[in-house]
BALOKOL-838756 format. One line per 3 residues: number of its first residue (from 1); their letters; for each residue z, x, y of N, C-alpha, C, CB. Coordinates in steps of 0.2 Angstrom, whole numbers. Glycine has a CB too. Layout:
<rs>
NUM	a	Z X Y Z X Y Z X Y Z X Y  ...
</rs>
This chain:
<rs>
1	xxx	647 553 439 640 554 437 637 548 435 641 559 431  641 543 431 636 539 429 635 535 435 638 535 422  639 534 441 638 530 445 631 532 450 644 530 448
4	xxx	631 541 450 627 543 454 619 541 448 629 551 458  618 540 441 613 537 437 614 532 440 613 537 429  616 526 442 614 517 443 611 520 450 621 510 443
7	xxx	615 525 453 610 526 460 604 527 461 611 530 463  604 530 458 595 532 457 591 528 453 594 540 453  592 526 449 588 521 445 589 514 450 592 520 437
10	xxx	594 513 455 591 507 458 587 510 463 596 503 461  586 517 465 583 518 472 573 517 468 586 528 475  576 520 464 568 521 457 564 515 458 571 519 446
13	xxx	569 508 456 567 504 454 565 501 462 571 500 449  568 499 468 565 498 473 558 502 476 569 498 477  558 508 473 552 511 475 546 508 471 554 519 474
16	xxx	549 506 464 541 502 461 541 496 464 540 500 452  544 492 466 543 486 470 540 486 475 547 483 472  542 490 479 538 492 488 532 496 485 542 500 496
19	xxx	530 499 477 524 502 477 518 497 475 524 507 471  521 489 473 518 485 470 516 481 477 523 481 463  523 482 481 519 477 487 515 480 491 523 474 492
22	xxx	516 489 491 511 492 496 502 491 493 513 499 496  502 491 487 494 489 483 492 483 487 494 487 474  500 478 485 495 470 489 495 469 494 497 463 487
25	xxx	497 472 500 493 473 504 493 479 507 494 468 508  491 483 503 486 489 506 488 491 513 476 487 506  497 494 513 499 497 519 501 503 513 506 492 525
28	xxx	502 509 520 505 517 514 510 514 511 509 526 519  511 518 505 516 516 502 523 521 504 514 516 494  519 527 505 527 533 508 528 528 515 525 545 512
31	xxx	527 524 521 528 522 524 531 517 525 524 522 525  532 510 519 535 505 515 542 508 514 531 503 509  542 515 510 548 517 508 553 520 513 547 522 502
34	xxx	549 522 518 553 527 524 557 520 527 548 532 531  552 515 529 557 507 531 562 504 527 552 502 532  561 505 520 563 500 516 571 504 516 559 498 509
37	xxx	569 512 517 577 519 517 582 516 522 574 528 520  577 513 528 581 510 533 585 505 531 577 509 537  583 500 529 585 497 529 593 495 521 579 495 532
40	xxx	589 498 518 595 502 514 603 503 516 593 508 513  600 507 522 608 511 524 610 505 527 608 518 530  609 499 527 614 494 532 616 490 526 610 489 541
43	xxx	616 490 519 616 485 515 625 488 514 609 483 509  628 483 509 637 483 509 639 491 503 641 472 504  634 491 498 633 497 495 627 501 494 633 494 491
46	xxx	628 508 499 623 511 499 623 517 494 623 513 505  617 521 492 616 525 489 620 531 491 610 525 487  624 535 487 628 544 490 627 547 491 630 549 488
49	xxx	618 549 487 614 554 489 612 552 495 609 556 485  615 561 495 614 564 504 608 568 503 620 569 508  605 569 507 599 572 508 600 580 509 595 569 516
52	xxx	603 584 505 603 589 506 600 595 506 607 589 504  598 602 508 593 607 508 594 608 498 597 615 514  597 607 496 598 609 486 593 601 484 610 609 482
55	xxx	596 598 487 592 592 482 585 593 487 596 580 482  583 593 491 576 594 493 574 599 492 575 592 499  574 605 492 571 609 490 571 614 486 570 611 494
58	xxx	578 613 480 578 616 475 576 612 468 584 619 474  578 604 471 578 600 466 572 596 464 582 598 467  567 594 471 561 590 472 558 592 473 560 586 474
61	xxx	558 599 477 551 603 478 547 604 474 552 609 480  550 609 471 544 612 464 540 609 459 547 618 460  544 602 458 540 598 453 533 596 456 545 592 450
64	xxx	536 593 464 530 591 466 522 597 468 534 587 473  526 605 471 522 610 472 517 610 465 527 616 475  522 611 461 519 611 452 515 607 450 523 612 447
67	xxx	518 600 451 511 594 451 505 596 454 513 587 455  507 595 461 499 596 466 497 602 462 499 599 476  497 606 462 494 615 460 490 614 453 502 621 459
70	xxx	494 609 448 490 609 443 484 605 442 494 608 438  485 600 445 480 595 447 473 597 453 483 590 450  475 604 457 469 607 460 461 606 458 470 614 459
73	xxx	457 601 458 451 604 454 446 610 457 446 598 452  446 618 453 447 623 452 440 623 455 450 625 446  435 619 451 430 622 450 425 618 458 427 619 442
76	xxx	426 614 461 427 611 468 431 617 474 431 603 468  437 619 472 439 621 479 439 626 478 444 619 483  434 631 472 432 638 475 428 641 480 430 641 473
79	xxx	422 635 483 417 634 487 420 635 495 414 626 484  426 629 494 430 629 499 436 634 501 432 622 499  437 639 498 442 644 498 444 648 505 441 648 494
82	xxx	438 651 507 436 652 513 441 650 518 430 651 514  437 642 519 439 638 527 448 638 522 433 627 530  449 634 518 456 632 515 460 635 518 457 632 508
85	xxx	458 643 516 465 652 518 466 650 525 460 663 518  461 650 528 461 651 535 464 645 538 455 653 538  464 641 535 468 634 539 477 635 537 464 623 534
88	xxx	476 637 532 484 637 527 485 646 529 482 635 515  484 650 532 486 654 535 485 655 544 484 658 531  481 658 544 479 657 552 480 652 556 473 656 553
91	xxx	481 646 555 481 639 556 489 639 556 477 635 550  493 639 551 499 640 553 503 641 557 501 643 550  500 649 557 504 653 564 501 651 571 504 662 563
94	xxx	495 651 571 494 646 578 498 642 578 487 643 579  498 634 574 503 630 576 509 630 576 503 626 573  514 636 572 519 637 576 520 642 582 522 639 571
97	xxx	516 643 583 516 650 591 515 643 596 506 657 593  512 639 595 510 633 600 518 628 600 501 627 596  520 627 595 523 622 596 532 627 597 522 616 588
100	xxx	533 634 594 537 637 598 538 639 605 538 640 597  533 642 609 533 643 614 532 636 617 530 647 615  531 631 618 530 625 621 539 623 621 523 620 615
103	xxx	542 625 616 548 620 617 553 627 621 551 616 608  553 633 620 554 637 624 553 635 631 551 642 622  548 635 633 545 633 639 546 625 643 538 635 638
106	xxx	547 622 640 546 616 641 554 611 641 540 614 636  557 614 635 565 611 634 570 617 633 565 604 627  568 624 637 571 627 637 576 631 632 572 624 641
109	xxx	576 629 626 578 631 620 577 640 619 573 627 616  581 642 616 581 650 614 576 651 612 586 652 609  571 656 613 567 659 608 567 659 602 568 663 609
112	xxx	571 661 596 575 662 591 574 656 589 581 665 592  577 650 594 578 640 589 571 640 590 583 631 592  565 641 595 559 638 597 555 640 591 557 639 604
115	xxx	557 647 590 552 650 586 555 646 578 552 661 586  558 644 578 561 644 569 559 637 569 574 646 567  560 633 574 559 626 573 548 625 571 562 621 583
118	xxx	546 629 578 541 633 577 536 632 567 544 641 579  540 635 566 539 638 557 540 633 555 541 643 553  546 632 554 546 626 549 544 619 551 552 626 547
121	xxx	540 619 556 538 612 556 530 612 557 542 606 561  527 618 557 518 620 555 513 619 553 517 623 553  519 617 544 516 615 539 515 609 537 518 618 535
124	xxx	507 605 537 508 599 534 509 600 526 502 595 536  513 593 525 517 593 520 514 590 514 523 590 521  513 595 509 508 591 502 513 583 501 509 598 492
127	xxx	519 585 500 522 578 497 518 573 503 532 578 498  517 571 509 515 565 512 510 566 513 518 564 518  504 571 513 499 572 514 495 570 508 498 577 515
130	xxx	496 572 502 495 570 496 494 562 494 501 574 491  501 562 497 504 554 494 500 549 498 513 551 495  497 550 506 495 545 510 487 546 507 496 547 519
133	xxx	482 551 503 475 553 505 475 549 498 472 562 507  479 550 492 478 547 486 476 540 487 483 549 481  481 537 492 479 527 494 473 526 496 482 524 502
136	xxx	470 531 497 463 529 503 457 533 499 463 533 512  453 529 498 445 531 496 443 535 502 439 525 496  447 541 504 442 545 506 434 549 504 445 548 506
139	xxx	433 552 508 426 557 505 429 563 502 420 559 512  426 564 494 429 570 490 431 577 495 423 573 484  426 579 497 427 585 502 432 584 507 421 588 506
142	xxx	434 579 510 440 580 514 447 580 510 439 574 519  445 576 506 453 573 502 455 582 498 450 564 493  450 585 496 451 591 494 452 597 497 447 592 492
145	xxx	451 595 504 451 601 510 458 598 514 443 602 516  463 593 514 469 592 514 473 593 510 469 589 515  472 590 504 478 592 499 479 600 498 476 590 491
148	xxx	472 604 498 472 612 496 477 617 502 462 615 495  474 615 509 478 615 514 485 614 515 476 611 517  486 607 513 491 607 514 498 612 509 491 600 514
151	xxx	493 611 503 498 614 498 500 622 499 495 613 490  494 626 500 494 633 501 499 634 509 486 635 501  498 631 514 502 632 521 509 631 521 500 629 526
154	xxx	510 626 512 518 626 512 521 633 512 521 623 505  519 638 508 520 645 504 520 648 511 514 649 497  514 647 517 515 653 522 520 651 528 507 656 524
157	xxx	519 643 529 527 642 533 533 643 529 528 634 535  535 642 522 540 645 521 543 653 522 540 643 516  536 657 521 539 663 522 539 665 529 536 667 519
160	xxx	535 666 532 535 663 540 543 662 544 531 656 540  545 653 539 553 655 542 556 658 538 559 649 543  557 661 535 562 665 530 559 671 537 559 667 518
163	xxx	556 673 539 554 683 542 557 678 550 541 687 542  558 673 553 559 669 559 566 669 559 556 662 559  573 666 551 577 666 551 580 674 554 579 663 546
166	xxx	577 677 549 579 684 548 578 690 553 577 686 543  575 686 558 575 691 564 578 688 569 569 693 567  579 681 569 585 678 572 593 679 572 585 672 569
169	xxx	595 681 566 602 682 562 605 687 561 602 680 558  600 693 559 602 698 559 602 702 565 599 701 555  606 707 568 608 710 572 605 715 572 613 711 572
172	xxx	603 720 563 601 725 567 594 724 562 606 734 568  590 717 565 584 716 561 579 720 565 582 708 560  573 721 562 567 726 566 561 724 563 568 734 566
175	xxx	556 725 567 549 721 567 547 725 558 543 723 575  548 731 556 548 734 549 552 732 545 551 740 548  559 728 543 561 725 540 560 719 539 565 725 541
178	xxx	560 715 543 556 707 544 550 709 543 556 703 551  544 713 542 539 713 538 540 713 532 535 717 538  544 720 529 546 721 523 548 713 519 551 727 523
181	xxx	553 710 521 553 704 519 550 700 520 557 702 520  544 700 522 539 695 523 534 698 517 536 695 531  533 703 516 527 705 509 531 704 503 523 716 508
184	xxx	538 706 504 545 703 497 543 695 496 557 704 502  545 693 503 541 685 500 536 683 497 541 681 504  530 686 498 523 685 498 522 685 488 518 691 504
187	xxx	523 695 489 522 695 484 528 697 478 518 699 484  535 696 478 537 695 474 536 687 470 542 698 476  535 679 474 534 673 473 527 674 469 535 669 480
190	xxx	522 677 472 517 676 467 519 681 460 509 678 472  523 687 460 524 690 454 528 684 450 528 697 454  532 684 453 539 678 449 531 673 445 546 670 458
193	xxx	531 668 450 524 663 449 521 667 441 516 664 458  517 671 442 511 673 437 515 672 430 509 683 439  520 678 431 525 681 425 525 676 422 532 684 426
196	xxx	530 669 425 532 665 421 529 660 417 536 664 424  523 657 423 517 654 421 515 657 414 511 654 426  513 664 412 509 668 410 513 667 402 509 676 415
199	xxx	518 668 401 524 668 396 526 661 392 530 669 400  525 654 400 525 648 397 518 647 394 527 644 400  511 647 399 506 646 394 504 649 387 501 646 398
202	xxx	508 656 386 508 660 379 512 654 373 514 668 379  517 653 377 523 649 369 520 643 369 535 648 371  517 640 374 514 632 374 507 634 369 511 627 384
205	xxx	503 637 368 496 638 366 499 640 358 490 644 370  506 640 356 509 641 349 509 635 345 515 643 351  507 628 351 511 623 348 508 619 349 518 622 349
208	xxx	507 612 345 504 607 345 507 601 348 501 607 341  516 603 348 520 597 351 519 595 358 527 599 350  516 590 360 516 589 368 523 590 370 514 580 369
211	xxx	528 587 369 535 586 372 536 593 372 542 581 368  537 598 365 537 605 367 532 607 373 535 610 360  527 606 374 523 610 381 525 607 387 516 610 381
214	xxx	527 600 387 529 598 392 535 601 396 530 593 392  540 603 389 545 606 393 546 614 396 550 605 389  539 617 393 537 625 394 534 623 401 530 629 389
217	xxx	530 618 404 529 616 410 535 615 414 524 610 409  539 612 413 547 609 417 549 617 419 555 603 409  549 620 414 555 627 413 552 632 417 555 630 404
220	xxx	543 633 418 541 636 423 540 633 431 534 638 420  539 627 434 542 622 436 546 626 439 545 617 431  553 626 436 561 627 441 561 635 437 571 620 438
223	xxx	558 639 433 560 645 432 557 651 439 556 646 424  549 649 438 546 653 444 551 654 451 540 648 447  554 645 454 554 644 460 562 649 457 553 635 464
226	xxx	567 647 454 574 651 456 572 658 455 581 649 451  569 661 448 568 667 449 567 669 456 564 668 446  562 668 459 560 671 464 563 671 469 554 669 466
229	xxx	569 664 470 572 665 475 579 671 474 573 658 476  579 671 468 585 675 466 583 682 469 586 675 457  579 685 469 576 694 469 574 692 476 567 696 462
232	xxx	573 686 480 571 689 489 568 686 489 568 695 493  561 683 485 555 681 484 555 674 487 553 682 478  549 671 487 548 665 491 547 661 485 541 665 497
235	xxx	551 656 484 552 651 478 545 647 477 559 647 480  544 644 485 540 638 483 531 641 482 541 632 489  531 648 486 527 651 483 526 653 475 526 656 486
238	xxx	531 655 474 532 655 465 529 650 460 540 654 462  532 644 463 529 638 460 522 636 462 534 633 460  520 638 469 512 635 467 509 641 465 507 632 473
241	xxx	509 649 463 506 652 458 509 651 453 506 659 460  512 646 449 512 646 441 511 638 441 521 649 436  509 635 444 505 629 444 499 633 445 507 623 449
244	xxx	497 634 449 487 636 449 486 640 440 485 645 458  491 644 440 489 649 433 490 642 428 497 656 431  494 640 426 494 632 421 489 628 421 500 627 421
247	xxx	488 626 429 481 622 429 474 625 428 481 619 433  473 631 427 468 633 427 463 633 421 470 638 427  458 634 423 452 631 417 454 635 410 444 634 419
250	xxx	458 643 408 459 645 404 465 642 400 458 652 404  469 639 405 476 636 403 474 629 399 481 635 411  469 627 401 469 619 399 465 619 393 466 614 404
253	xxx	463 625 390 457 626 384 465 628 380 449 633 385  470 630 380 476 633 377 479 626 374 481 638 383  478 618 374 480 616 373 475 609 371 483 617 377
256	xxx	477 604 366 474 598 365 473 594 369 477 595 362  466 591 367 466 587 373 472 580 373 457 583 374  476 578 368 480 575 367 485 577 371 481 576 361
259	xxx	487 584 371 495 584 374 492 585 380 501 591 372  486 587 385 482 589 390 484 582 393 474 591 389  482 576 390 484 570 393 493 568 394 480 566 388
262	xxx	496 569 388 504 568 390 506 573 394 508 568 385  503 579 395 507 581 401 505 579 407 508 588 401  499 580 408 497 578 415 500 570 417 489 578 415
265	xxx	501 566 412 505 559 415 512 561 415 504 551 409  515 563 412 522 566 412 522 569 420 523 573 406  518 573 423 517 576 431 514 570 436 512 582 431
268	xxx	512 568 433 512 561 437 518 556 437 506 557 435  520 554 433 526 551 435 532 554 442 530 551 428  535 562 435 538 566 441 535 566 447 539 572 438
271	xxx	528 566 449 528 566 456 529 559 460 522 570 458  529 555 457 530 549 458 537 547 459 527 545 454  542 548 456 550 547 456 552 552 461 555 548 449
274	xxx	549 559 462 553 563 468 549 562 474 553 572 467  542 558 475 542 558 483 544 549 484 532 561 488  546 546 479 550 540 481 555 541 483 552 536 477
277	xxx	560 546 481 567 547 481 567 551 488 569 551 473  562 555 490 560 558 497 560 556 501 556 561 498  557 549 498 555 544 506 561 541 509 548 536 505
280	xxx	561 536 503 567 531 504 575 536 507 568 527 496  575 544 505 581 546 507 579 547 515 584 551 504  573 549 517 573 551 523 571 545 527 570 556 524
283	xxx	571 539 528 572 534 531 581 532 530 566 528 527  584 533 525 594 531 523 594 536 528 599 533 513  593 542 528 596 550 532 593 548 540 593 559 528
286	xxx	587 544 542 587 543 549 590 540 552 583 542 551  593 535 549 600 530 552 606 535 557 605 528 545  608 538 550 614 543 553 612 549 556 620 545 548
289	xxx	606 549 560 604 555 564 606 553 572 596 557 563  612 558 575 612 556 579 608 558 586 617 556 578  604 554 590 596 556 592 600 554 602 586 549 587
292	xxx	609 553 602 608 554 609 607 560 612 612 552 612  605 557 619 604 565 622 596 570 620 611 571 618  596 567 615 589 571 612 582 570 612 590 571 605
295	xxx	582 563 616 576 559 615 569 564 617 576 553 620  572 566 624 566 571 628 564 578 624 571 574 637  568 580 620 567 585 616 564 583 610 573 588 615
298	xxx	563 575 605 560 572 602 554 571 605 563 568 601  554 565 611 547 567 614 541 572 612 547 568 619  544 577 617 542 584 616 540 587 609 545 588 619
301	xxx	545 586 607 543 589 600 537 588 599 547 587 595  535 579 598 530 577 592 524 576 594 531 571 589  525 580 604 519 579 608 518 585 606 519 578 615
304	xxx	521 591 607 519 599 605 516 598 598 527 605 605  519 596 593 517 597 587 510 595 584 522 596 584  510 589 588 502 586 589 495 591 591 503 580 595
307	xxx	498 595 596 495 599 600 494 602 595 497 602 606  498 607 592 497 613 588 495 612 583 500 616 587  495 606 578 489 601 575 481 604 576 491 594 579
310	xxx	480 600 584 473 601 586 473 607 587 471 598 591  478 615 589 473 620 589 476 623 583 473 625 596  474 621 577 474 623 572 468 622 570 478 622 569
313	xxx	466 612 570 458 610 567 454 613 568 454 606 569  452 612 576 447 612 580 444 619 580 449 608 586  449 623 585 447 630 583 445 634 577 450 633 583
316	xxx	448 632 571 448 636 564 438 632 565 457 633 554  438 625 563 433 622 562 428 624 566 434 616 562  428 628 572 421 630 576 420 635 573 421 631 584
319	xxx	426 639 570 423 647 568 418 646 562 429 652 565  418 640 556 413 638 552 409 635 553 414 636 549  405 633 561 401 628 564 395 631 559 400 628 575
322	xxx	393 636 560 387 639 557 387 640 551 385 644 560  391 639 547 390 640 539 391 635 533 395 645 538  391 637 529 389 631 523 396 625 523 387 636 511
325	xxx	400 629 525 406 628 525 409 623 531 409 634 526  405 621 538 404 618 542 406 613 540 398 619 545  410 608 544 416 603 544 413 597 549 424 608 547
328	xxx	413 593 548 408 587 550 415 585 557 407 579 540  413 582 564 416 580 566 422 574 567 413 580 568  419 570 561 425 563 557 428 568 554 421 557 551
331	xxx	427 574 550 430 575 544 437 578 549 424 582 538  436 582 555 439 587 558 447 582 560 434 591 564  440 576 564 447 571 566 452 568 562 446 566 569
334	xxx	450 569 552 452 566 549 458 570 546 447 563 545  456 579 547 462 584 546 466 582 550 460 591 547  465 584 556 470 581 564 473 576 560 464 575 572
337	xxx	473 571 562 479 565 560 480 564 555 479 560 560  477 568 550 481 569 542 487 574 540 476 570 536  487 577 546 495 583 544 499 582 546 496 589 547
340	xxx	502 576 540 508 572 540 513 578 541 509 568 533  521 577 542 524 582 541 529 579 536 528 586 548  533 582 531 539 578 526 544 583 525 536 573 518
343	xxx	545 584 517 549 587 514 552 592 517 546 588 509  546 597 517 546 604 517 551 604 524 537 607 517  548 602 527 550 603 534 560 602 536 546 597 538
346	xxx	561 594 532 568 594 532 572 599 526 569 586 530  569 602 522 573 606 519 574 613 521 571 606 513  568 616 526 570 621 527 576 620 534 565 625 528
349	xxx	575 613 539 578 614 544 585 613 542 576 610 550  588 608 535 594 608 533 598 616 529 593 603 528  592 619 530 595 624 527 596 631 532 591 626 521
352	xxx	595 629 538 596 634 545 602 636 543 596 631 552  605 641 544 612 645 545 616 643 552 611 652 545  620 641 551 625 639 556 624 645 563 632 638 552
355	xxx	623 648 561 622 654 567 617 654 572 619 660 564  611 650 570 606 649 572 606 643 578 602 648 567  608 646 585 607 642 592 604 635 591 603 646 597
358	xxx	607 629 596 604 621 592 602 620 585 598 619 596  608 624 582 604 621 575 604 615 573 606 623 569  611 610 574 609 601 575 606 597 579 613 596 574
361	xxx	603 602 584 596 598 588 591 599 586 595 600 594  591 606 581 583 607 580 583 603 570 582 620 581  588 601 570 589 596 563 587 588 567 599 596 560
364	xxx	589 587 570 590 581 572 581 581 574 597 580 580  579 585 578 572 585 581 567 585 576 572 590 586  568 588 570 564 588 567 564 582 561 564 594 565
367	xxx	569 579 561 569 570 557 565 565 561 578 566 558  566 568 569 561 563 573 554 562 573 561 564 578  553 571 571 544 572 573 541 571 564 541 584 577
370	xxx	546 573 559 545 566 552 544 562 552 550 564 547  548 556 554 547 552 555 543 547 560 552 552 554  541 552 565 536 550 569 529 552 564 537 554 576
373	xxx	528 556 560 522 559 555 520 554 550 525 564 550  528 551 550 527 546 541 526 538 544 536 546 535  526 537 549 527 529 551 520 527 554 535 528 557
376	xxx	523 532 562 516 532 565 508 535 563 516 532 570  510 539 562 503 542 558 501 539 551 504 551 557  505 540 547 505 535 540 501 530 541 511 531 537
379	xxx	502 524 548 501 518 549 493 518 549 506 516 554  493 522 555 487 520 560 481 525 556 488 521 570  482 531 549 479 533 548 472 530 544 483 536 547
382	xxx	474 524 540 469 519 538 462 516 544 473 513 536  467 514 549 462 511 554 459 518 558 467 506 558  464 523 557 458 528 560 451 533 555 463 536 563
385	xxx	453 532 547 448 533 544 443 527 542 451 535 539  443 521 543 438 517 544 433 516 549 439 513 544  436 520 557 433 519 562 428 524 562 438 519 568
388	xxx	432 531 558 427 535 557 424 535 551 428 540 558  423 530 547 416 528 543 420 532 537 408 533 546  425 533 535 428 538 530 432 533 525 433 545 533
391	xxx	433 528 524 436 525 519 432 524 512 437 519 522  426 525 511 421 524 509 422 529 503 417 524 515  426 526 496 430 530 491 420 535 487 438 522 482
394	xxx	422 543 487 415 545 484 417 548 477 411 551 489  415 542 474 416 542 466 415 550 463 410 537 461  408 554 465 409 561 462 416 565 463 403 565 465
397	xxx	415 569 458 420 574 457 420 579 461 421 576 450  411 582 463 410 585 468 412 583 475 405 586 467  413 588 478 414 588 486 406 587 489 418 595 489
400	xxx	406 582 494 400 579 497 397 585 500 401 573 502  391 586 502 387 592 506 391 590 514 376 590 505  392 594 518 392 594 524 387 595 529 395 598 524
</rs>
């Protein structure tokens, strides 16, 4: 134990060093870390942590889902809710229909892996989305209609694969049961979520101890997400319904502006140490992926997934051409290449059941089309927001008119 503490506190401490050099010269900082992971793994002592489906997505998930979620500003993206649903639902399942049947069709893959790889790699990922938009003076309404995006289409690609595994695996699964588990996810996660949010913001509005509310925040945090996973329910939906409920305008009147401030810096750290510890492992874990044989199926991958990307934008965005809600041409290309993929994605594909046909191809392939998200898109995403006039940081809190 105390060995795997120096581990992490050195991984910690290289991650503020690449954060101090990414400022000075203004490259991503998740980008710095995914290289610097690389190059980690070839040094005489490497770090133990393994990248596993429990540390990623029981362990680093929900602080970060619960961060974003509380930090929403509420009063900005109820304007935007509309286009947001429809990108973070609709948008989803288009991109996974596009990118499963494409790898069905194209690299020949089972139905069953195309559709599962499909889902779980649909969703752009709050952890790398978040972390690349906060770098950049974007324009408020875009930076707001990504993060909100991104965060909500975690909840519906997760359940999505959860109803994809489960009609994969089970034998005598049926389009009735895999629904039924699909509304079990939906709405038991948002029950879990509510309840426990509901319980912690009661016992915190008792007390004037910051550290006591911080830890009613921590406890709803990882309480939501296991509850829910415990009863069927969709964990990481849990935890962004009891982050939205805590961050909420009636949640933040329940508390000092004193402890209002320590906690929210308390959630900003935590999100700061779990997508360090995300990046840098998944640059250490792309070493030992082994990618022979796999390239053409990589390719393809990050070509398909690109695609399904664009018919997610572009389409969802013409259905709002005509309304208040109408999405500016820059803005659209600026969605496009901002749907990093990260976290989300390696933890559900680590957590495929061995049952599931190519499953360390469809692991392996989905480290690539990550790391193809976090490196090259990361990179050139700056130089593609300047070209389109969007670097240009808009101090209001409001979202700009369209």
């Amino acid at each position: 134990m105390a060995h795997l503490i120096e581990q992490v506190a050195l991984l910690l401490f290289v991650a503020a060093v690449v954060a101090m050099i990414a400022q000075r010269f203004r490259f991503p900082y998740a980008v710095g870390l995914v290289i610097t992971g690389l190059c980690l793994r070839f040094l005489p002592v490497g770090p133990p942590l393994q990248l596993t489906r429990d540390l990623l997505f029981t362990t680093l998930l929900p602080p970060l889902i619960f961060e974003a979620a509380i930090f929403l500003p509420w009063r900005t993206l109820r304007g935007q809710m509309p286009l947001v649903m429809v990108l973070a639902t609709l948008g989803v399942v288009v991109a996974a229909a596009v990118t499963g049947y494409s790898m069905y069709a194209l690299r020949g893959w089972p139905l069953v892996s195309a559709l599962t790889f499909g889902a779980l790699i649909a969703a752009t990922d709050p952890v790398s989305v978040i972390a690349a938009f906060r770098e950049f003076g974007v324009p408020a309404r875009l930076r707001l209609l990504v993060e909100a995006e991104s965060l909500f289409n975690d909840g519906t690609a997760a359940v999505l694969f959860g109803a994809a595994v489960a009609f994969g695996t089970a034998a005598s699964a049926t389009v009735g049961g895999v629904a039924a588990n699909l509304l079990l996810g939906v709405v038991g996660g948002i029950a879990c979520g509510v309840a426990v949010a509901v319980a912690a913001r009661f016992l915190a509005g008792r007390t004037n101890d910051p550290l006591v509310e911080i830890t009613f925040t921590v406890v709803a945090a990882y309480g939501s997400f296991l509850l829910a996973e415990h009863i069927g329910g969709s964990g990481v939906v849990a935890t962004l319904a009891a982050g939205l409920v805590l961050g909420g305008r009636d949640a933040r009147k329940q508390v000092s502006p004193r402890s209002r401030v320590t906690v929210e810096a308390f959630w900003e750290f935590v999100a700061f140490a779990a997508n360090s510890l995300i990046f840098l492992l998944i640059g250490i874990e792309e070493v030992q992926q082994n990618f022979s044989g796999l390239l053409p199926s990589a390719l393809v991958a990050v070509l398909v997934v690109t695609l399904g990307r664009a018919a997610t934008v572009y389409p969802i965005s013409a259905l709002f051409a005509r309304s208040r809600l109408r999405v500016p041409a820059a803005h659209q290309h600026g969605l496009f290449w901002g749907g990093l993929r990260g976290a989300l994605a390696l933890a559900l594909a680590l957590g495929l059941p061995p049952t599931i046909p190519l499953r360390e191809e469809i692991v392996s392939v989905t480290f690539a089309v990550v790391a193809f998200s976090i490196v090259v898109q990361g990179l050139t995403l700056p130089a593609l927001l300047r070209r389109l006039g969007l670097d240009k940081e808009v101090r209001s809190g409001e979202p700009e008119a369209s």
